[in-house]
Structure formats: C-alpha cells, structure tokens
N, C-alpha and C positions, 0 to 999 in steps of 0.2 A: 532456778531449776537447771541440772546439769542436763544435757544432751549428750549422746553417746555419738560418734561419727566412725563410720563404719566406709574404711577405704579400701580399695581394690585389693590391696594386700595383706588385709586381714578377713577379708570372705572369709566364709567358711570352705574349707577343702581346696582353697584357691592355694597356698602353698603347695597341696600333697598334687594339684596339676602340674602345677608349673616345673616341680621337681621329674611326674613324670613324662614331661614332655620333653624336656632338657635330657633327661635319660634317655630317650628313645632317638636325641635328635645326635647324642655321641655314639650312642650303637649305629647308627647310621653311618656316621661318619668315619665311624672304626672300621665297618663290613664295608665303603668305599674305599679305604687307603689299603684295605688287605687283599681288596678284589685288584686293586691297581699294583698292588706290588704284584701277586699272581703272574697278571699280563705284562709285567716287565722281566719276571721271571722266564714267563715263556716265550716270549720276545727273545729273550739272549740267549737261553740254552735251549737251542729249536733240538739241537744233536745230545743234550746232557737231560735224557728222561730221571734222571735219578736226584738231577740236583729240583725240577718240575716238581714230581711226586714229595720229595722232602717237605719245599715250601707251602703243599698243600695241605698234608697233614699236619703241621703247625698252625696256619692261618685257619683252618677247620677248628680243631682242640680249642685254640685263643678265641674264636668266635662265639664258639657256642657252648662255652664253659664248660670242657669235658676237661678229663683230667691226661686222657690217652689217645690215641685216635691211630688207625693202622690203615693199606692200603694192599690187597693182596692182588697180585694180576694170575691169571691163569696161563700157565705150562701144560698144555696138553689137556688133560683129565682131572687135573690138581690146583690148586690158589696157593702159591707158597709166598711166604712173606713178602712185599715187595718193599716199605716204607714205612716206621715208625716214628710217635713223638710224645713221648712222658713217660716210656718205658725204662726200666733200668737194664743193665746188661741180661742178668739174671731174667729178670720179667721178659727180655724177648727171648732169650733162649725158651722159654717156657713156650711158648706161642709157636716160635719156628719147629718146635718140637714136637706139635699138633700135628694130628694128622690134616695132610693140606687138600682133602677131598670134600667135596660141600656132602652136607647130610645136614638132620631134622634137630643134628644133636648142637649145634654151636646156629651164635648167628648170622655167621656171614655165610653156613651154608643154607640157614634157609634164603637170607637173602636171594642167592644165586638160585636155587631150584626154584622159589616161589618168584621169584623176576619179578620181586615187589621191594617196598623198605620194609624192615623188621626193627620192633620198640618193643621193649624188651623192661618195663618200670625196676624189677626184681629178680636179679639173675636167680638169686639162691633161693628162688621159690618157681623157679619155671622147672615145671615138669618134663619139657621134652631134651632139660640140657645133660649132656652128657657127664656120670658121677666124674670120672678124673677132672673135669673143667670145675664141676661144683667144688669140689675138693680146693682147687686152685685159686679160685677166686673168693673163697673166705680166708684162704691163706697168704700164699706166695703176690698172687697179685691183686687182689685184695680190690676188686671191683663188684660194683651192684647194677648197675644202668645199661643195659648197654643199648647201638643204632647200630642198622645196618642199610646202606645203601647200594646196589648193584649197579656195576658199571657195564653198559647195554650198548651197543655197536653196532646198528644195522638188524637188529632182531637177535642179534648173540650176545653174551654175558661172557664178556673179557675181565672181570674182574669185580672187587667191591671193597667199598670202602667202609669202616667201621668206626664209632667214637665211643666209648668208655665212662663211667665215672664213678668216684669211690663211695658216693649215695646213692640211694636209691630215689635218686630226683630225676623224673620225666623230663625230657626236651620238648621246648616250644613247636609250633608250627611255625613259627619264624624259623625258630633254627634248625626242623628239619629240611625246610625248603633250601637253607643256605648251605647246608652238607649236600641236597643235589645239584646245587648250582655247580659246588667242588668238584663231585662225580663227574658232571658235566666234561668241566674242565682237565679233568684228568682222562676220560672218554681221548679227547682232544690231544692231551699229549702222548698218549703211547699207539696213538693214531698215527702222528705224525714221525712217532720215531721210527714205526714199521715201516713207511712210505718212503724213510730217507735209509731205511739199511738196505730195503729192496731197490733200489736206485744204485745205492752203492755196488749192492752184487753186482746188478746189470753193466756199471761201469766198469766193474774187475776183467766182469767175463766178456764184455767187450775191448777191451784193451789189449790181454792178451796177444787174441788170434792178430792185431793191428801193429804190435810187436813180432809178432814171424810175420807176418807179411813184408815190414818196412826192411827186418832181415836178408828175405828172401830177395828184394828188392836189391840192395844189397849186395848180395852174394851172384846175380845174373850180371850188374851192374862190372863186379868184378872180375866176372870171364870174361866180359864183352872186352876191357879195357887191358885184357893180358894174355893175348893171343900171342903175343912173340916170347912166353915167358910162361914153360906149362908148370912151374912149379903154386902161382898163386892159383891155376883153373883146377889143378886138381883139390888144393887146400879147402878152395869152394867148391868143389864138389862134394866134398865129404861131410861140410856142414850142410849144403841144400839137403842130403840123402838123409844127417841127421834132424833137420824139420821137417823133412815130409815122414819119417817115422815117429813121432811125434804128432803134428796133426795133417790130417789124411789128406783137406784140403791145399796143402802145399806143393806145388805142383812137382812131381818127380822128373827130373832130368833125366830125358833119352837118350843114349848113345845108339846112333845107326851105324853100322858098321857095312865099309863097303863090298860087294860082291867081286874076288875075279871077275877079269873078263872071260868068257870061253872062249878059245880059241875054234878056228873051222875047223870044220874033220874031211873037209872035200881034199879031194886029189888036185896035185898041183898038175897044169897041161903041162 
C-alpha cells in the first residue's frame, strides 16, 4: 500500500501564503528604504524645497504604482504646479496650463475645497470633471485613476498632492495612507522653507541699519581723529548728512554756531 505524505510545502495554499507574505514583507522594506531616503533628503536640502518635493513625488508614484504623481502648492488664491514625475514635457505643459484655481471640476480641487483625500476609480466617467480635462485625459495624457491628498498646515490648505494612473485601477488603503504620510512630509518641507526665508529677511533687514550704524561710527570716529586737518571733517560730514538722509535714525550732525559777544552800550566815566 502506497502512502501519500503531505509536507509543509505542499499544503494546500501554503505556496500562495508564503508568496504573499514575502510580497508584503519587500513592499515593506521598499516603503522603509524610500521613507529613509525622504529623511536623508530632507536632512541635506533643509534650504533646496524643490530638490524635497521632486523626491517626494517619485518615492510616492514608485510606491504606490501610479504611473504620474504631481504636487501643487498654493500662491495666493491659486495651486500652480509645484513638482512633477512621469509626466512628459508635453503632459506637463498640459497641467501647468490648467487653470490653477481649486474647483469641483479637477481633483486636486476638490481635494482642497473639500479638505478631504479624493478617489476618483474612473476619470472618464466622473461627472463633475471638467470636458477640456475629459478631453485630455483620453488623449494627450491619457490617465483614468486618479488621488488627491491635501496638504493642511494648521487648519489651512497650502497645497495638494495628486497620483495618477493610465488604468482604471483603485489604490489600496495601504497606499492611500502612504501618499498621506508623503503629504505629511511635504506639509514639513515647505514649512520649513518658509521659516528659513523669513529668517533670512529678518537677517537682511537687520544687517542693513548695523551697517550705517558701524559707518556712522566711522565717520564720528573720523572727525574726532582730524581736528587739525578740516579737509577729512568735512569729507565726513557729508557722508554722515548722506546716512542720515537715508535712514532717519542716523543721527544728524549739529553745527552750533557761536553768538557775538555784545558789546556795553553804557557811557564810559
């Protein structure tokens, strides 16, 4: 009588685990080396927001299998491009060509108005997209899927970030979570850009006024040291007279000018 012997590795469905465990255990390891480049990225260019933002929408697109992924920040009133990746020239001239005001009709403006993520399974059947977009995305850029995540600062919508794909294949809940964590991180970088260009001004416009001051300084130093020799006190006088017209706080140099004496008017005895 033969006997059948049934080992671990021929279970039933035991391959199709083991296969998806090992899959889930390189997506893991893929979404840790890309979150660590990220933070190496952001590390070095604390002052380079553009080289930040580039590496984002890459490691985004590569994570979560889209084919495009875009990142718009807000100028005023407006979301004008800020970062693309899978786009051809062409394809972003298309985009940057959008009008860059959120509305009901695209998805990074509802993004923005509804201050939510927007999934979107079938662009060319969503009814509230606008026709020239519909037009363009059976054509020229030729996408079906799209994501929208809003990037949210304190209660305000500085931006959003968008992925793409040329199916009409849904994103995981893993991998919408992992386009907010990017958000996130992008929140972060143009946080910190603003905090180091306002910094910068404040050192400009400090330095300045510390420069006619050190002038001024200067220029008194120089009368004090050429009393026998009126040609440097006037030389400095005409630069002091030109910093304080200039700024008000410099202090203007007085000339007192002395009085006659009068003479008596009495009768001599």
């Amino acid at each position: 009588m033969t006997h059948n012997v049934t080992t671990p590795g021929t279970r039933p469905g035991h391959n199709a685990e083991t296969a998806r465990l090992a899959r889930e255990r390189d997506e893991a390891l893929e979404q840790q080396n890309a979150t660590a480049e990220v933070l190496k990225v952001i590390s070095r260019s604390t002052s380079d927001l553009q080289a930040i933002l580039d590496t984002l929408v890459a490691s985004a697109a590569r994570l979560c299998d889209a084919d495009t992924a875009i990142i718009r920040r807000r100028e005023g009133e407006t979301y004008p491009v800020a970062a693309t990746f899978g786009l051809t020239s062409e394809q972003r001239d298309q985009y940057v060509g959008y009008s860059a005001k959120a509305d009901h009709g695209s998805v990074f403006g509802r993004a923005i108005l509804e201050r939510r993520i927007v999934h979107v399974l079938n662009l060319l059947t969503d009814p509230q997209l606008h026709r020239s977009r519909l037009r363009d995305y059976a054509g020229v850029i030729t996408i079906r899927s799209g994501l929208g995540v809003p990037l949210i600062r304190d209660g305000a919508v500085i931006g959003v970030f968008t992925l793409q794909r040329k199916e009409p294949q849904p994103f995981t809940d893993k991998q919408i979570k992992l386009v907010a964590m990017f958000a996130d991180q992008a929140v972060i970088a143009i946080e910190n850009a603003r905090l180091l260009n306002e910094l910068k001004q404040r050192t400009d416009d400090l330095s300045e006024p510390l420069e006619r001051q050190t002038a001024t300084s200067e220029i008194l130093s120089s009368i004090s040291g050429s009393l026998a020799d009126p040609k440097p006190v006037f030389e400095a006088i005409l630069l002091l007279e030109h910093y304080s017209a200039l700024d008000p706080e410099v202090p203007r140099l007085r000339v007192h000018k002395r009085r006659p004496k009068s003479r008596s008017s009495g009768r001599q005895s």
